[in-house]
C-alpha positions, -999 to 999 in steps of 0.1 A, spaced: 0 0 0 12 34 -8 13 60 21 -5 93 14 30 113 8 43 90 -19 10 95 -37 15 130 -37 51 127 -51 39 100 -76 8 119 -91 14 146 -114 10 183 -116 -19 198 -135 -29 229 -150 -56 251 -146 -67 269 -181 -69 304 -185 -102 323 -177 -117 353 -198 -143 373 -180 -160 407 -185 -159 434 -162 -187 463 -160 -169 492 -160 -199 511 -142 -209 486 -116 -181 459 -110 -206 434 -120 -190 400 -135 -194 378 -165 -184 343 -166 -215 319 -179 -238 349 -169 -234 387 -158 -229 383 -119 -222 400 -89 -194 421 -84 -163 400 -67 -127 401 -58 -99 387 -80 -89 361 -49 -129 349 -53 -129 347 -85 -98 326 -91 -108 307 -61 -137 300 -78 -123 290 -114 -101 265 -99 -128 248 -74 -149 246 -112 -113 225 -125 -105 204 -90 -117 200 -51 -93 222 -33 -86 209 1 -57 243 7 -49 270 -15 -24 300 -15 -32 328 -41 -8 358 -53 -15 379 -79 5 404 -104 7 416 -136 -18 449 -149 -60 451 -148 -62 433 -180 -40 405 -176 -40 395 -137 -11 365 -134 -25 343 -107 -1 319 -89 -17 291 -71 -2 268 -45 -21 238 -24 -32 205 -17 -60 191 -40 -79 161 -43 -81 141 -75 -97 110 -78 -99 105 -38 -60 115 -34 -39 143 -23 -22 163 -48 5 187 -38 8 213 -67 11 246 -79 10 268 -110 -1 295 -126 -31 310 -154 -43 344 -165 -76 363 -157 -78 381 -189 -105 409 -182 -122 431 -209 -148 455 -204 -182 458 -213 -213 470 -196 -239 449 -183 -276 444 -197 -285 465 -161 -263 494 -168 -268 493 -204 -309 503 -192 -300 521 -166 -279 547 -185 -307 548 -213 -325 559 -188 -349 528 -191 -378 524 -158 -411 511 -159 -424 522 -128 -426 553 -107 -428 551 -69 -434 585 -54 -424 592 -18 -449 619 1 -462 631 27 -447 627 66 -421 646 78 -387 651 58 -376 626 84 -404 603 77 -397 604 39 -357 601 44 -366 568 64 -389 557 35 -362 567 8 -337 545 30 -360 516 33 -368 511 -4 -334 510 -12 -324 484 11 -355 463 -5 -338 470 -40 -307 456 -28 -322 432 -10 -336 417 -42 -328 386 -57 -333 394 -98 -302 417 -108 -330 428 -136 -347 448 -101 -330 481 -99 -332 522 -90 -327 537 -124 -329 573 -108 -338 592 -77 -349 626 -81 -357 649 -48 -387 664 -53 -403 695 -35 -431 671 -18 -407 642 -11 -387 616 -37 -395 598 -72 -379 569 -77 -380 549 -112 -381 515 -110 -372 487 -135 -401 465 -132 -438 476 -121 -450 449 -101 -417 451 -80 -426 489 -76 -460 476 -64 -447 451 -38 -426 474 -27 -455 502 -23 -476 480 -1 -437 466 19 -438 504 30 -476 511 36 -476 477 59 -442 490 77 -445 527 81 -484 535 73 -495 553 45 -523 551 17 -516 539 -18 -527 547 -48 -515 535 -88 -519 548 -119 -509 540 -154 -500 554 -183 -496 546 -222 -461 553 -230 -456 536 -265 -462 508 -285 -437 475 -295 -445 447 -320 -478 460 -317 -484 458 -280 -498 484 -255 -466 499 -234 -475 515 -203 -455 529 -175 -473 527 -132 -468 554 -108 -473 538 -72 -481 566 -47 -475 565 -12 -484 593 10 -476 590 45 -491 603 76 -487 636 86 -481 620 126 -469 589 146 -478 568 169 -483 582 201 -487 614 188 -521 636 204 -541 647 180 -567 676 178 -601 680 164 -624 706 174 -625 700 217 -617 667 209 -583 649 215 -571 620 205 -538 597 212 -522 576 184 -525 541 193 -512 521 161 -510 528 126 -511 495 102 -514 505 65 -545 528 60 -556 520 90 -556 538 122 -565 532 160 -572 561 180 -578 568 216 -611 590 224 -595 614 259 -629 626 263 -649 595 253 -627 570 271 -627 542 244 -611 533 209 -623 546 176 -608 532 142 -604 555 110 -587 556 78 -557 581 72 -580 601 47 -606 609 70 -579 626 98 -571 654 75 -591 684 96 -570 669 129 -543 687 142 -510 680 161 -521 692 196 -486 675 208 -461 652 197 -451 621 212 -413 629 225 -430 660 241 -461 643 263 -446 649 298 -443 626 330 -459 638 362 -441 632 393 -465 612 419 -465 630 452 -494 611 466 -530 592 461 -565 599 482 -592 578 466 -590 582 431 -569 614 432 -537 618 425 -516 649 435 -488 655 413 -456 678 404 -470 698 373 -439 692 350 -452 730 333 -449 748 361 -434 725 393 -466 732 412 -486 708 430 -525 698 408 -549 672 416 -556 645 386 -585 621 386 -569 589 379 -591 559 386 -566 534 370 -537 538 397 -513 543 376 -474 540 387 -462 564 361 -486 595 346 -479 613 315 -497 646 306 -501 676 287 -516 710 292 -545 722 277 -562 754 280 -540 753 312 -557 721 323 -530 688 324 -547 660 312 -538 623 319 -525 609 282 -526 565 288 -496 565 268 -491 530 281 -521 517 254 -499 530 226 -486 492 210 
């Protein structure tokens, strides 16, 4: 029987073949059987030998100019259920040319439009930030931002497919709130089909959750937003009312979440509770029948009011 070592010694060397690939000159993406990812020359070779023999350890070095990357190799290999020490060398040969992707994107080709409104400029910046992590989170390198343009009432972004831009539309309704709308558009006409272009709409809500809104002498706290949908607390009423974002467009901001103050608890009788005004450090008497350890309020018409923003989910 021969020992692993004198295998090693006995088998020998082979070569690995030279690889041609094209390189996007605009994004870094690859082509070997098909346009790729962008990758590193170490992955790449790595890769182009693992596609010629199962490496068990393998040293890389590189040299030579963009074009024509020398890559020296050095490991141990199996072949045939043996070891194989060897080593040698082969050529990345790299041209450019741009990919399908690029080649749209820099005609300036989109089928969709998702416009961004509404909110806060804080509000749309987290929107603009989300739908490009979805983009990039996508698994077809055909889905991609062609442009985004700032706009005076938020962001336009053009898409490369439509239904993509409509998933996405309803990804950022279900995760931020917002209403939806979609139109469409006749653009052109190709071997004698229709060709129309979408613009998905999302406007978002002019508040948050736990936010206290105003209508009237009526005041309501922000209890959870969920696409179109909205959950309000009643202060005068003392119960739950459900309405869509359109219908809350006469409310007001009577006080934003971050700015709903706590009351220091002094002391209870019954179902008063005497408190620190955090307005004006003074001592005022609440009605608070719930008991609760911790009592947020704001002023109104100099009166505090207890705001249960423990409901808010």
């Amino acid at each position: 029987m021969i020992c692993d070592e004198c295998k090693m010694e006995k088998e020998p060397k082979f070569e690995i073949k030279n690889l041609k690939i094209k390189k996007c000159p605009h994004c870094g993406s690859i082509f070997l059987d098909k346009w790729i990812d962008p990758m590193d020359e170490k992955a790449i070779a790595t890769m182009h030998i693992k596609n010629s023999v199962e490496v068990k350890d393998l040293d890389l070095s590189f040299s030579g100019d963009f074009y024509n990357r020398k890559v020296k190799y050095k490991g141990v290999f199996l072949k045939e259920g043996q070891s194989i020490e060897a080593d040698g060398s082969f050529f990345i040969k790299v041209s450019l040319s741009s990919c399908p992707q690029c080649t749209l994107k820099r005609g300036n080709y989109y089928e969709a439009i998702l416009q961004l409104r509404g909110g806060f400029k804080d509000d749309l910046d987290n929107a603009l930030s989300l739908s490009h992590e979805i983009v990039n989170n996508a698994k077809s390198r055909e889905i991609f931002i062609t442009r985004t343009e700032k706009k005076r009432e938020g962001y336009d972004l053009l898409l490369s497919d439509k239904q993509f831009a409509r998933n996405m539309g309803k990804k950022l309704i279900s995760d931020l709130g917002g209403v939806y709308s979609e139109t469409s558009h006749l653009v052109g006409r190709k071997e004698g089909r229709e060709i129309y272009r979408i613009t998905v709409s999302i406007r978002l809500p002019f508040f948050h959750k736990g936010d206290l809104l105003k209508k009237k002498n009526e005041f309501y706290l922000v209890l959870k937003i969920k696409n179109n949908d909205v959950i309000l607390y009643d202060l005068n009423e003392k119960n739950t009312v459900r309405k869509k974002i359109p219908e809350l467009e006469d409310y007001q901001i009577m006080e934003r979440r971050e700015n709903i103050k706590e009351a220091i608890l002094l002391y209870r009788e019954g179902n008063t509770a005497y408190v620190l005004d955090p307005y004006d450090n003074k001592e005022k008497a609440l009605i608070d029948k719930d008991a609760k350890e911790k009592l947020f309020v704001v002023k109104i018409d100099d009166q505090l009011i207890i705001v249960p923003i423990d409901l808010v989910s």
